[in-house]
C-alpha positions as CSV (number, residue, x, y, z in Angstrom):
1,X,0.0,0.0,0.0
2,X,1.7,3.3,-1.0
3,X,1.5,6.2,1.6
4,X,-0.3,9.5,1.9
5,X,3.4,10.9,1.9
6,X,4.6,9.3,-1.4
7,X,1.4,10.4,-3.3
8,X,1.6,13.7,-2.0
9,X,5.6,14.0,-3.2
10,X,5.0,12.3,-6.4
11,X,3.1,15.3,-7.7
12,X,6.4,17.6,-8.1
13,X,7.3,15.0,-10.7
14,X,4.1,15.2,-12.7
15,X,5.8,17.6,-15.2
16,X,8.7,15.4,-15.4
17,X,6.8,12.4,-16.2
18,X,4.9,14.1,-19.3
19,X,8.4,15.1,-20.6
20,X,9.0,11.2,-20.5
21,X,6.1,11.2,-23.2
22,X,6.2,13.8,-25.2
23,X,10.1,14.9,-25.3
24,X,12.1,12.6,-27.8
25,X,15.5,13.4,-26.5
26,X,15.2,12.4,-22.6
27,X,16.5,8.9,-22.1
28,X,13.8,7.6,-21.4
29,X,15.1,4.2,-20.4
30,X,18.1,6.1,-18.0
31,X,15.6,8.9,-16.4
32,X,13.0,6.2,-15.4
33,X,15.7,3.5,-14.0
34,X,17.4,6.3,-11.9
35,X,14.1,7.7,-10.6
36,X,13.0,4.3,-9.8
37,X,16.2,2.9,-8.0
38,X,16.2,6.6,-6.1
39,X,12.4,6.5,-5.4
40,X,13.2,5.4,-1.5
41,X,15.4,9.0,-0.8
42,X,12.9,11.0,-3.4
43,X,9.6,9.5,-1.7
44,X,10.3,8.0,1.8
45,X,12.8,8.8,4.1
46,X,15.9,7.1,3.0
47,X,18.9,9.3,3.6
48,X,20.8,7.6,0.6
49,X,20.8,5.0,-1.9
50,X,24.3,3.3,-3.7
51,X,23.5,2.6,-7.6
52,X,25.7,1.1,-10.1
53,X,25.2,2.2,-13.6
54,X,26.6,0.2,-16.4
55,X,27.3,2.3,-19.3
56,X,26.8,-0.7,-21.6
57,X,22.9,-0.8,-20.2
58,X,21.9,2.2,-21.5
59,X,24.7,2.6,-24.2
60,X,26.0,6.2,-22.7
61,X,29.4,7.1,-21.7
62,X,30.8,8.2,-18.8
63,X,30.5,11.8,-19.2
64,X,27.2,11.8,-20.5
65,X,25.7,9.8,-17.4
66,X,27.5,12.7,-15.1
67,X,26.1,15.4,-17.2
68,X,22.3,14.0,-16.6
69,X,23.3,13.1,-13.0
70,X,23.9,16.6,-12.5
71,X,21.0,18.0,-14.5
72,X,18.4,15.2,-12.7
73,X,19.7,15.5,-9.1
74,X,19.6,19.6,-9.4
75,X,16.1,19.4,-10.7
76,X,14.9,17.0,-8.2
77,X,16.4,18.8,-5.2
78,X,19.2,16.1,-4.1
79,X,22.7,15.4,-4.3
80,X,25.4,12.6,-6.1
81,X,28.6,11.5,-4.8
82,X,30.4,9.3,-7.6
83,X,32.4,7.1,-5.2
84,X,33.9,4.6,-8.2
85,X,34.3,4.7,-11.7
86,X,36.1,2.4,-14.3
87,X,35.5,2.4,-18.1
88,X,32.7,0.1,-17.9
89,X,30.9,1.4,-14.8
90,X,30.2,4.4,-12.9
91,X,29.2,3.7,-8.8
92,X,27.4,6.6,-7.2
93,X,25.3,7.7,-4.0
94,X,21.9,9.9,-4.4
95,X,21.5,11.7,-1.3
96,X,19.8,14.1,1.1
97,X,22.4,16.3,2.6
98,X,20.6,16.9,6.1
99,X,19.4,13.2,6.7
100,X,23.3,12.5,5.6
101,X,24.3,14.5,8.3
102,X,21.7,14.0,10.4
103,X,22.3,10.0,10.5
104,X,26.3,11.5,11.3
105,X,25.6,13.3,14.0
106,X,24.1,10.4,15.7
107,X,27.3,8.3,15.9
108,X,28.0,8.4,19.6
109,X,31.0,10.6,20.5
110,X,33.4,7.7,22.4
111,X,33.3,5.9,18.9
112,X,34.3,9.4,17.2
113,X,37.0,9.0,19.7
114,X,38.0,5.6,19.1
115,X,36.7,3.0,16.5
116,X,35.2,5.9,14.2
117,X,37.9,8.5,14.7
118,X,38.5,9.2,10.9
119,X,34.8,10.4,10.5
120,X,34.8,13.0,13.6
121,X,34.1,16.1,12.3
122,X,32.9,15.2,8.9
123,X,29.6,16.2,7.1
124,X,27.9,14.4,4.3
125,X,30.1,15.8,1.7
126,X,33.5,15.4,3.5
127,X,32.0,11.7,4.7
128,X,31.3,10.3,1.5
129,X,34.7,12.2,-0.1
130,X,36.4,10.2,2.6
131,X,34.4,7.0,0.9
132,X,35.6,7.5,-2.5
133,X,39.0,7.9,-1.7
134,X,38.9,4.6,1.0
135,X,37.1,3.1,-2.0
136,X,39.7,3.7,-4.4
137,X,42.4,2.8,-2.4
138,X,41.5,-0.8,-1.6
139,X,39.0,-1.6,-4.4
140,X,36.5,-2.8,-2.4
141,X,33.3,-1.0,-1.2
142,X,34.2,0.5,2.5
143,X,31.3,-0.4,5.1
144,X,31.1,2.5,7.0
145,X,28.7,3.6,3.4
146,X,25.9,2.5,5.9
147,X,25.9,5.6,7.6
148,X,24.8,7.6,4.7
149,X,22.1,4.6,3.2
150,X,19.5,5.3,5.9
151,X,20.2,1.6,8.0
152,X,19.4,1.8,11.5
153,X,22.6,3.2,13.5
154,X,22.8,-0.1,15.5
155,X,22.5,-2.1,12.1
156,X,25.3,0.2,10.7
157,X,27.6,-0.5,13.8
158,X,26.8,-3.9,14.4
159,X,27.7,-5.1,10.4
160,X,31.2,-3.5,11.1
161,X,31.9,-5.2,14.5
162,X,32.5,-2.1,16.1
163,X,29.3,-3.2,18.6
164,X,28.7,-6.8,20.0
165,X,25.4,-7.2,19.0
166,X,23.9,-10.2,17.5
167,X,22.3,-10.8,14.0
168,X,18.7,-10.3,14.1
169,X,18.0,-11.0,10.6
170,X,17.5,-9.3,7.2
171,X,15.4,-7.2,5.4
172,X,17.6,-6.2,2.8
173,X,20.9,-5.5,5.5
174,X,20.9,-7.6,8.0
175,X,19.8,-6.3,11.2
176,X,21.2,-5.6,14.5
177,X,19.2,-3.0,16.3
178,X,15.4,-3.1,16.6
179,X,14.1,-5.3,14.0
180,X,10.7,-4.5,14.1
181,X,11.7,-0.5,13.1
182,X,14.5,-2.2,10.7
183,X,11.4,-3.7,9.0
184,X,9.3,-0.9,8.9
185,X,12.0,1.1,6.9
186,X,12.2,-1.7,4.8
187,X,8.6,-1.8,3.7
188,X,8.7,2.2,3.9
189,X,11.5,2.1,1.2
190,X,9.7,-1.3,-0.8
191,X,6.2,0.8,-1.2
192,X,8.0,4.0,-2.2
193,X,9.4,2.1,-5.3
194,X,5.9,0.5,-5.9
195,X,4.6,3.9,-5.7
196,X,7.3,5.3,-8.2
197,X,6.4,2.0,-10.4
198,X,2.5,2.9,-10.7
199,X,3.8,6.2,-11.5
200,X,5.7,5.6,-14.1
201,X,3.2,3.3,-15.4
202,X,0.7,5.6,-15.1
203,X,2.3,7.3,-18.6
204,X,0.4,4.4,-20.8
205,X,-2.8,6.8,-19.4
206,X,-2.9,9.9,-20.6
C-alpha cells in the first residue's frame, strides 16, 4: 500500500513524467531507471541509496551519465557523490544532505574517539569524499557507506563489528538493532518504489 506521503511528493514529478512522453530526447530508459532505484530518498525517508550504472545498459558514456546526473539531481532537489568509476561502470550515491548528516551526527562521540575516529568532524560531503577515496584505495566498497544509506545506527555499527550485538535477521541488510523499526523502513522504502512504479506506469494513461 503506498503512503499519503509518497502520493503527495509524487506530484512535483508530474511535469517530469509528461516530458517522459512527449520529449524525444530524454532517455527515457536512463531517467526512469534512476528515478526508480532513487524512489526510497525522493519519496520516503531514505537518507541515501548506492547505484551502479553500467554504461553498456543504457549505451552512454561516462560523461554523459554525469552530465544527466547533475541535471536530474539539481532538478529534483538532491545530491550525487560518484564514489567509483572504471571504463565500464560508474558507482554513485543519491542523497539528502541533512538526513546524511543527520544519521552522522548520531554516531556516539566515544566511537568518534575511538573506532570511528577518521569520521569526527565530517559532514555528508566530507563523509562520503572520505568513501571514494577509502574506495579507491582498496578496491573494495568500504562499510562504513551504511551511515549515509538510511540503515538503523545499531545495524550500521553492528555489520562492522564495532558493537557486539547479534544478527537479528534481514530485510535487505541484516539487522542488528530493533528489528521491528528495521522492517518498517524496509517496507517504507519497498512501497516508495511500488509507488514510483504505478507512476511511471501511469504514462500508458494519458
Amino acid at each position: 500500500m503506498h503512503t499519503i506521503e509518497s502520493h503527495h511528493k509524487l506530484g512535483a514529478f508530474d511535469g517530469w513524467r509528461t516530458s517522459l512522453k512527449h520529449n524525444e530526447n530524454i532517455d527515457r530508459k536512463l531517467e526512469k531507471w534512476l528515478f526508480l532505484n532513487i524512489s526510497s530518498v525522493l519519496l520516503s525517508t531514505k537518507s541515501g541509496e548506492l547505484l551502479n550504472l553500467l554504461f553498456s545498459e543504457f549505451k552512454i558514456r561516462s560523461e554523459e551519465a554525469v552530465q544527466l546526473l547533475e541535471t536530474k539531481t539539481a532538478e529534483w532537489g538532491i545530491s550525487f557523490k560518484i564514489v567509483s568509476r572504471n571504463e565500464y561502470s560508474l558507482k554513485f550515491v543519491v542523497y539528502l544532505s541533512e538526513s546524511v548528516n543527520e544519521a552522522l551526527q548520531k554516531i556516539p562521540d566515544c566511537l568518534l574517539k575511538q573506532d570511528l575516529k577518521h569520521l569526527d568532524g565530517l559532514n555528508a560531503e566530507s563523509f562520503l569524499e572520505y568513501i571514494a577515496n577509502k574506495w579507491e584505495s582498496s578496491g573494495e566498497i568500504p562499510h562504513e557507506i551504511g551511515f549515509a544509506l538510511g540503515y538503523q545506527l545499531e545495524d550500521v555499527l553492528g555489520y562492522l563489528g564495532i558493537l557486539s550485538l547479534p544478527c537479528k535477521g534481514a530485510c535487505g541488510w541484516q539487522i542488528y538493532g530493533c528489528k521491528q523499526n528495521a522492517q518498517f523502513l524496509s517496507s517504507s522504502y519497498k512501497n516508495a518504489k511500488k509507488a514510483a512504479e504505478d507512476f511511471l506506469e501511469a504514462i500508458n494513461e494519458f
